[in-house]
N, C-alpha and C positions, 0 to 999 in steps of 0.2 A: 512330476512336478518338482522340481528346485525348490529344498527349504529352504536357502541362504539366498534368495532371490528376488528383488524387489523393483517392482514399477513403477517411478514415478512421472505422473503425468501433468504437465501444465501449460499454456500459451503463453505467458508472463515472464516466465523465468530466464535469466541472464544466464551468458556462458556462466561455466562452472568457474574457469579461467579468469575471469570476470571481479573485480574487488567491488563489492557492494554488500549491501545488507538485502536480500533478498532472503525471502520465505521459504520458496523452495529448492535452493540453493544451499543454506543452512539445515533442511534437512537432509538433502544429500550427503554434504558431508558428516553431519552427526551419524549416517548408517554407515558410508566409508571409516568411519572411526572401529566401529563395532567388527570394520573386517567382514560387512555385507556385500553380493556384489549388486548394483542401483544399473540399469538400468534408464537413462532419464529421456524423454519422448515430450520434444516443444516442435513449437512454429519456426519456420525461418525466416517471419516479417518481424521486426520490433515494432507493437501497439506506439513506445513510446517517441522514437523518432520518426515513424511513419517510413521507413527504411528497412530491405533484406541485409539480414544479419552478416557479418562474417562469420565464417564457418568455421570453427575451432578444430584441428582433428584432431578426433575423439570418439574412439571406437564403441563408448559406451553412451551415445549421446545421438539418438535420431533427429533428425531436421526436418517435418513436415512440411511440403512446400506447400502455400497457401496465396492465393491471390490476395494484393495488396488493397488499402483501403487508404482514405486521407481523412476524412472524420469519425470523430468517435463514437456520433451517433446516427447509423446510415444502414440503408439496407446491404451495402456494400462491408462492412462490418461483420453483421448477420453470416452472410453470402462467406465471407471468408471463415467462420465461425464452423457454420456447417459443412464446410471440403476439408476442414481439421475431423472432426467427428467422424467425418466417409472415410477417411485416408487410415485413421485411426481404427475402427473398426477393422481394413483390412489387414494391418499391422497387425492385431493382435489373434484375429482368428488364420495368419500362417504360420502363427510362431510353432516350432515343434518342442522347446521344452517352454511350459507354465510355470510363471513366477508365484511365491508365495502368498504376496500379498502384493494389491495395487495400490497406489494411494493417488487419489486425482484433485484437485483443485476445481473448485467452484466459486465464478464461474471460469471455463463454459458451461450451458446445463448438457448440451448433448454430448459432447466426450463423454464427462461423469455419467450420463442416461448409458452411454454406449459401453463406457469400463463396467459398470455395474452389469447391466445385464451379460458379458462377458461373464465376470466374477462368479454371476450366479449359475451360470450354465455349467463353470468348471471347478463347483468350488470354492473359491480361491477368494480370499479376506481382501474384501473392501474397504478403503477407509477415504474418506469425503474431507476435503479439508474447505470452512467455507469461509470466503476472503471477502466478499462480497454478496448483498440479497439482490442477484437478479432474476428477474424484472423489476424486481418491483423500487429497488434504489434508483433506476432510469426515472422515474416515475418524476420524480421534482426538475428533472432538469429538461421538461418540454413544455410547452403552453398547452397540448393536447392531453391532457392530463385523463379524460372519461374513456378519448377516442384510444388512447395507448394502451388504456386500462385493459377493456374489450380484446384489442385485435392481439393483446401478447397471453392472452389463456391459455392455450395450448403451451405456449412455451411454459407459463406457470406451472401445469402438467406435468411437464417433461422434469420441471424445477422438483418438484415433488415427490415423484416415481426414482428419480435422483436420491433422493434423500431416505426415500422408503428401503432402498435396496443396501444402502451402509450397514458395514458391520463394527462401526466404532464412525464415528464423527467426532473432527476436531474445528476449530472457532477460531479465527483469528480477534474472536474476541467474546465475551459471553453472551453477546445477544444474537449473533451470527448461531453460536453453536446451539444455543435452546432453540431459535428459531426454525433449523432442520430437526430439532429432537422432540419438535409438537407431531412431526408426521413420522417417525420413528422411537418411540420413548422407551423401547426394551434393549437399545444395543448402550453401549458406554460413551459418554457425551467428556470431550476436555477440551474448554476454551485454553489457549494459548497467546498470549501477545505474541508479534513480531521480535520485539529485545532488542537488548544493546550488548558488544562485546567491548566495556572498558577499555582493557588493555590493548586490543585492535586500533581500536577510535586514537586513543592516546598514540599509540606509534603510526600510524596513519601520520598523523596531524604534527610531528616533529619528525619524521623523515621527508613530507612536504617541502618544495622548495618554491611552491609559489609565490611570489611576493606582493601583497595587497598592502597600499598606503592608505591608512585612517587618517582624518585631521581627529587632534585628541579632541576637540570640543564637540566634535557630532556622535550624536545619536544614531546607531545604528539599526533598522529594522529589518526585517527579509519574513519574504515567506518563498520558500521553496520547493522544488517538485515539478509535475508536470504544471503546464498551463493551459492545462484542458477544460471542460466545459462545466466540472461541477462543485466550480469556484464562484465564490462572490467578488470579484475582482471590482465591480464598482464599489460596490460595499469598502474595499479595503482601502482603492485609491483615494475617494471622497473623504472618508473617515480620516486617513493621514494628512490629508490638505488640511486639515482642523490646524494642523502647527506650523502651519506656514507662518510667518514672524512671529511665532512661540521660541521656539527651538532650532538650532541648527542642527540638520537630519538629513539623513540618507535613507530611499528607501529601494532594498536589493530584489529582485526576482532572481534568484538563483533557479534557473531552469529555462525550458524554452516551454512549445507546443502549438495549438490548433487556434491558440486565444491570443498569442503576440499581438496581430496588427490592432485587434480591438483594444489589448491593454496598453498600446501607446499612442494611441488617438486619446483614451482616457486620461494618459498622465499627462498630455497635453494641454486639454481640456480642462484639467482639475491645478495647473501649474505644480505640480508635484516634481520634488527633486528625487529623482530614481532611476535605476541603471538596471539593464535585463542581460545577463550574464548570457545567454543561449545553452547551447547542452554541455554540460562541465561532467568529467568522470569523476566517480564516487566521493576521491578522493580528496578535489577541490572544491565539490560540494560541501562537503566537510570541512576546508579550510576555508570557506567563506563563510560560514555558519559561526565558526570559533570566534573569529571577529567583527559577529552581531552580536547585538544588546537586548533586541524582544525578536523576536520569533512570532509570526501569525498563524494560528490554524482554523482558518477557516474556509466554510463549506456553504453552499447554498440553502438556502432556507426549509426545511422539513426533508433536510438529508434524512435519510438511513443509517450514514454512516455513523458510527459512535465510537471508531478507533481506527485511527491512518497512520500510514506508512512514515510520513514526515516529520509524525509529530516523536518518533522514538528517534529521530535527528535531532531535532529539536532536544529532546532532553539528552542526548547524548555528547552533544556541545554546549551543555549547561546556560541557552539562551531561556531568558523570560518570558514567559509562552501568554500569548492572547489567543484563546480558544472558543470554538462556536458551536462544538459537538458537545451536545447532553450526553447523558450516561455516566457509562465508565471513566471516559476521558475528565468529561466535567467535576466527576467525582474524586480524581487523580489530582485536578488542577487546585482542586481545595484542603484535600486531604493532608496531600506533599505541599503545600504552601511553593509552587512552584511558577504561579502566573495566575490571570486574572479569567473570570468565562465573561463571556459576552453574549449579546442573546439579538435579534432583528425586531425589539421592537423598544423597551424601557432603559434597558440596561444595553445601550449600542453603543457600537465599538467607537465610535469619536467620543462618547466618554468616559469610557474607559481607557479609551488611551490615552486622552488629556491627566486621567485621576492618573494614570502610569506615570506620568512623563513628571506630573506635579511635584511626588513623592518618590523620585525614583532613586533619592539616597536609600529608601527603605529598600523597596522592590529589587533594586541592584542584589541586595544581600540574600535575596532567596534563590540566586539563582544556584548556591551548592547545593541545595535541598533536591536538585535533581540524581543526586549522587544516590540518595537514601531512595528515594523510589526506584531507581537502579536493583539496587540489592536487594529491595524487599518484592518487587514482583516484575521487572524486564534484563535479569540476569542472565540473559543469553545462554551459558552453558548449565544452568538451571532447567530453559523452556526446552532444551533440544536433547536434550538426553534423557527427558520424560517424554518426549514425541516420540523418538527412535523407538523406545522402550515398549509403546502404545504400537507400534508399527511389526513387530517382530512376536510380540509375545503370542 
């Protein structure tokens, strides 16, 4: 067994090549920093463009081929899910030297079912990082709500057995991580944000040369990221039609996904002045965020979610956040005085936007307050140098 040796596994993960803020991307390099050697084992379909990757070479970076899928919630998904976990299982049982420790991302459940019981046969430190609660976050984004319940048990299982076999468990946020540490409560439990890296973002965004015209008098709103299925995207369009002859406004999709044609029948529908960028890299992503004014984070009604990937953009280009996630997030959004919560049924987002839009000499000023929640809990070289640390020890 290789002490200096570490496996990390995930389906999500972007080249390393790649300028993004991804999860496990960041911790690869936080262990390349330590002078470990990583190891990293993904897909060669990208979930997010529905596209085989280009193949970066890279001798430290296996490409699992995996049949392709076009929606996000399909037996054909599954199907592709489960030839990663087969593939993966035999990757790991011809390896001839055993790495130290594996670290896998959940989900999937059955890679992490399949590293784990690996892990336990030889050994060898497990560690769970959980990014997402599947099945059970699918759960609000189908009308078959009892019938899905039911037929994904097993998977639930697997979720479980997953979680039981960790020898440290990490959270991409605290309700992710105690939620795996009710079926394992004697190993080491550390929720972790996502993060921001400052000084990154900052030169990102002035060595940009893209060039975006604002008219000074509009208001800019965006919400960005995938435009996939576990968005309220009526909810947002409707909601912004509220200022139609209120305000002169712009409303951005920065991103593409599986939801386009239905989110421009809707902006049609609702007369909404708004433009759908399609797939932008990282770092335009970033430069259209710099020059919005709110920022939307929202999610469908009795999500799961309580902490997303967008919304650490969002404060990381200092926009004014309209947020729909309870929890942490909600707790963040009040705490840092950084944006408004919103909620599907009293307190909804058309009026909250409107109270935004009213006072938005005040609101305007909070948006440096994202700086101070920066520092005080998504400091980037903060969160990744306590993971690594969690990883090796």
């Amino acid at each position: 067994m290789s002490c200096n040796k570490i496996i990390v596994i995930s389906i999500f993960g972007s080249s390393i090549n790649e300028v993004s803020n991804n999860r496990t991307k960041n911790i690869i390099n936080a262990l390349k920093n330590r002078e470990l050697y990583v190891k990293y084992i993904t897909v060669d379909f990208d979930h997010t463009t529905k596209k085989y990757k280009k193949k970066n070479i890279d001798n430290n970076t296996i490409y699992i081929h995996v049949p392709s899928y076009t929606q996000n919630i399909s037996f054909k998904r599954i199907y592709s899910h489960l030839i990663f976990a087969i593939k993966l299982n035999k990757y790991l049982i011809d390896l001839k030297e055993k790495p130290s420790a594996i670290y896998c991302t959940m989900p999937t459940t059955m890679a992490a079912y399949i590293s784990g019981k690996y892990c336990k046969r030889y050994g060898i430190k497990f560690v769970i990082d959980v990014i997402d609660l599947w099945p059970d976050s699918l759960l609000p984004l189908t009308s078959f709500k009892r019938i899905l319940f039911f037929t994904t048990l097993p998977w639930r299982w697997f979720t479980i057995q997953a979680y039981k076999m960790a020898d440290v468990i990490l959270g991409e946020s605290k309700k992710y991580a105690l939620e795996a540490a009710k079926y394992n409560p004697l190993v080491p439990v550390y929720p972790f944000y996502l993060g921001v890296d400052v000084d990154k973002v900052n030169s990102i965004l002035v060595k940009n040369d893209l060039e975006i015209a604002k008219n000074e008098n509009e208001i800019w709103i965006a919400y960005a990221g995938s435009l996939g299925t576990s968005y309220d995207f009526e909810t947002l369009i409707r909601s912004t039609s509220t200022l139609n002859n209120i305000i002169d406004y712009k409303l951005w999709f920065v991103g593409d996904g599986v939801a386009r044609c239905t989110i421009e029948k809707m902006l049609q529908k609702y007369c909404v002045n708004a433009e759908i960028t399609g797939f932008l890299s990282y770092e335009h992503l970033l430069k259209y965020l710099s020059y919005c004014d709110i920022a939307i984070n929202i999610f469908r009604k009795d999500t799961k979610v309580v902490h997303s990937y967008k919304f650490n953009d969002y404060v990381a280009t200092q926009c004014f956040i309209l947020n729909s996630l309870e929890g942490e997030t909600a707790d963040m959004i009040e705490e840092y005085q950084i944006g408004l919560n919103f909620d599907f049924e009293d307190n909804s987002l058309d009026k909250v936007l409107l109270e935004c839009i009213s006072n938005w000499d005040k609101y305007h000023s909070w948006k440096i307050n994202n700086r101070r929640l920066i520092a005080e809990l998504l400091d980037k070289r903060k969160i990744y140098s306590k993971i690594s640390s969690v990883l090796i020890e």
